[in-house]
C-alpha positions in Angstrom: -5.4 13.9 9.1 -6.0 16.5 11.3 -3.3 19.4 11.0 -3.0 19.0 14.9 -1.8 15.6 14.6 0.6 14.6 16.8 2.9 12.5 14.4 5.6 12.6 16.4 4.1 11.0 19.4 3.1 8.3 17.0 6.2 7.8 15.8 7.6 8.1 19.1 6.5 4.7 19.9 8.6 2.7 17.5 11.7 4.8 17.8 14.1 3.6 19.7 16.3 6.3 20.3 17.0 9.9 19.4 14.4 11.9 17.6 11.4 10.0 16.4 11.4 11.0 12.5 9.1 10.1 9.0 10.3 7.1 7.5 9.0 5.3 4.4 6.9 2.1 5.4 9.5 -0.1 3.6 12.1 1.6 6.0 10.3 0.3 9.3 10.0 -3.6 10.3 6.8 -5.5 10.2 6.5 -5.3 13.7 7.0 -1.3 13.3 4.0 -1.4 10.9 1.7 -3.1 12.9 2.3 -0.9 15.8 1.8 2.3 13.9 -1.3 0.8 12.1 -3.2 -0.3 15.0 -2.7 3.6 16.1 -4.3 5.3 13.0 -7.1 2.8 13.4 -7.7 3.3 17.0 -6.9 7.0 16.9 -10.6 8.4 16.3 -9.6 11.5 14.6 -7.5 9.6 11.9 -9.7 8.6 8.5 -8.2 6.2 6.7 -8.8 3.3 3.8 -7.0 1.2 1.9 -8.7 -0.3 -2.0 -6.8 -3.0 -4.2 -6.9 -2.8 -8.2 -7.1 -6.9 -9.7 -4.8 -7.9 -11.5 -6.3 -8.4 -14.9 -7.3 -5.0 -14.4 -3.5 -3.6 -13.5 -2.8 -5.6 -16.7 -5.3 -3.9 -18.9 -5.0 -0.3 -17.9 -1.1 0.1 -16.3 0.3 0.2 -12.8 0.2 3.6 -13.1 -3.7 3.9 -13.8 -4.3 1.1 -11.5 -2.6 3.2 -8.9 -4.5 6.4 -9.4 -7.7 4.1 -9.5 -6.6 2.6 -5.9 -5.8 5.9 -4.6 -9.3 7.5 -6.2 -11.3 4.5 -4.4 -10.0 4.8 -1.3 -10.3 8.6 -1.2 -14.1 8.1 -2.2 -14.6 5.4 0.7 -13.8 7.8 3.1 -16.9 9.5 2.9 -15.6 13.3 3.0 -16.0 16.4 0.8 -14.1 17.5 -1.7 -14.6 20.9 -0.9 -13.3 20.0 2.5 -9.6 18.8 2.1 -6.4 19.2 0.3 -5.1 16.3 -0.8 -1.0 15.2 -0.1 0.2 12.6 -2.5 3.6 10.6 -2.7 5.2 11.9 -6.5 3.4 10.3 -8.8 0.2 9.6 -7.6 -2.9 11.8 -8.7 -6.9 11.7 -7.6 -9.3 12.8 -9.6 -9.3 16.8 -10.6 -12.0 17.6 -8.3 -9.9 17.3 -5.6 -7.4 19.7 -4.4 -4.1 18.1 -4.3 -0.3 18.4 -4.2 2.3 16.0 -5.3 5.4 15.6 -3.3 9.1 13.7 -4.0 10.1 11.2 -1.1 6.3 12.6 0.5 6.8 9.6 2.6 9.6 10.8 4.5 8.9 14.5 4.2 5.0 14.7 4.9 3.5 13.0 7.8 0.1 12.2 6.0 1.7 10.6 3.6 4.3 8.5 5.8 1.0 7.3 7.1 -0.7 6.7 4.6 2.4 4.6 3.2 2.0 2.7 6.3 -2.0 1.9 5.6 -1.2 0.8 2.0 2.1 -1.6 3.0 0.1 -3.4 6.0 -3.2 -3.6 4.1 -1.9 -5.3 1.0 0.5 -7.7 3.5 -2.7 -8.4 5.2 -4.5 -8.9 2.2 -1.4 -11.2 1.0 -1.4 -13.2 3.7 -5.5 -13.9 4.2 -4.9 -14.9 0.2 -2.0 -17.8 1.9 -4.6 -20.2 2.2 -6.2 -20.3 -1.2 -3.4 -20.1 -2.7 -1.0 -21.9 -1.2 1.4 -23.1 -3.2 3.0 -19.9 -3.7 3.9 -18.8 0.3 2.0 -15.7 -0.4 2.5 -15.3 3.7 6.2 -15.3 3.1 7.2 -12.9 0.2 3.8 -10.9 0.0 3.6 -11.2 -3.7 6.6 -8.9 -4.1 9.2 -10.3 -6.9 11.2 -12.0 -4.4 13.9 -14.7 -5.7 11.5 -17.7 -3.7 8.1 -16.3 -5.4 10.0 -15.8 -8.9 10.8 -20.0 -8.2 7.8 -21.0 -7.5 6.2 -19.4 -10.4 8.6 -20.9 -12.5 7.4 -24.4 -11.2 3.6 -23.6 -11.2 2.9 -20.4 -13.6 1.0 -17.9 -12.8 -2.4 -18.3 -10.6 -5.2 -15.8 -11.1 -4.0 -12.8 -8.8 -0.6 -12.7 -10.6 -0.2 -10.1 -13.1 1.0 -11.1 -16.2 2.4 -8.2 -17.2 4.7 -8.2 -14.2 5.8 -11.5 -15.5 6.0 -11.4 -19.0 9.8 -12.1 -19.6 9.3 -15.1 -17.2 6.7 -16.3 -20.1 4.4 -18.1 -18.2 1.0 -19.5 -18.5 -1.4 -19.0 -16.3 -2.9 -21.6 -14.1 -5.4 -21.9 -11.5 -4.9 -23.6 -7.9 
């Protein structure tokens, strides 16, 4: 992002009223979302990508290594130098060393990079959720978008696990794994 960037103005257009402030993506509606994604992919001067980690690999190396994996892959798709950039990351999150980077608590309501980049993770893994409805659609992946809601925890107590569940997210439930 461009240290010009008018967040504001892009926040401006799903506020409401009063000041137009960061927010967390889980803080904003789905409709919120949407509007703010569409504006960092039509913006021109905004770079931005999204990468997803399997789940048998999530269940062999961590969520947490699966995470810095996702977040190294899509920093790598984006075509720009190292040299280049710094780096803003939510608390937690790391990219490889050769990067320049900083690590922030709450970055997504503190640091408008990484609001936005909150927002591009959120709708590209709902999107993803929701293209995966069809093929798998028993579990109402268009509903609950994977998350462990109370509905998805039911129906994979009635069907087990397919093959993009993690079984390490759903150990206690001890469940086999099926395919649909």
């Amino acid at each position: 992002m461009p240290e010009d960037f008018d967040w504001e103005g892009a926040f401006r257009m799903v506020t409401r009223h009063g000041v137009p402030r960061l927010r967390d993506s889980k803080q904003l509606t789905a409709q919120q979302r949407d509007i703010l994604y569409e504006h960092i992919s039509t913006h021109g001067r905004l770079k931005h990508a999204a990468a997803f980690v399997e789940a048998h690999v999530i269940d062999a190396i961590g969520i947490v290594n699966a995470a810095h994996e996702a977040a190294a892959l899509a920093l790598a798709s984006l075509g720009v130098s190292h040299s280049k950039v710094e780096v803003l990351l939510d608390a937690g999150l790391r990219v490889p060393e050769k990067w320049q980077q900083r690590s922030f608590v709450r970055g997504d309501e503190t640091i408008p990079v990484i609001a936005l980049a909150s927002i591009v993770a959120k709708v590209s893994r709902d999107r993803l959720m929701e293209e995966l409805s069809s093929r798998y659609a028993p579990y109402a992946l268009e509903t609950h978008k994977g998350y462990g809601t109370l509905i998805h925890r039911r129906i994979i107590s009635q069907l087990g696990l397919s093959d993009i569940h993690r079984t390490s997210f759903c150990t206690r439930l001890r469940l086999s794994r099926k395919t649909v």
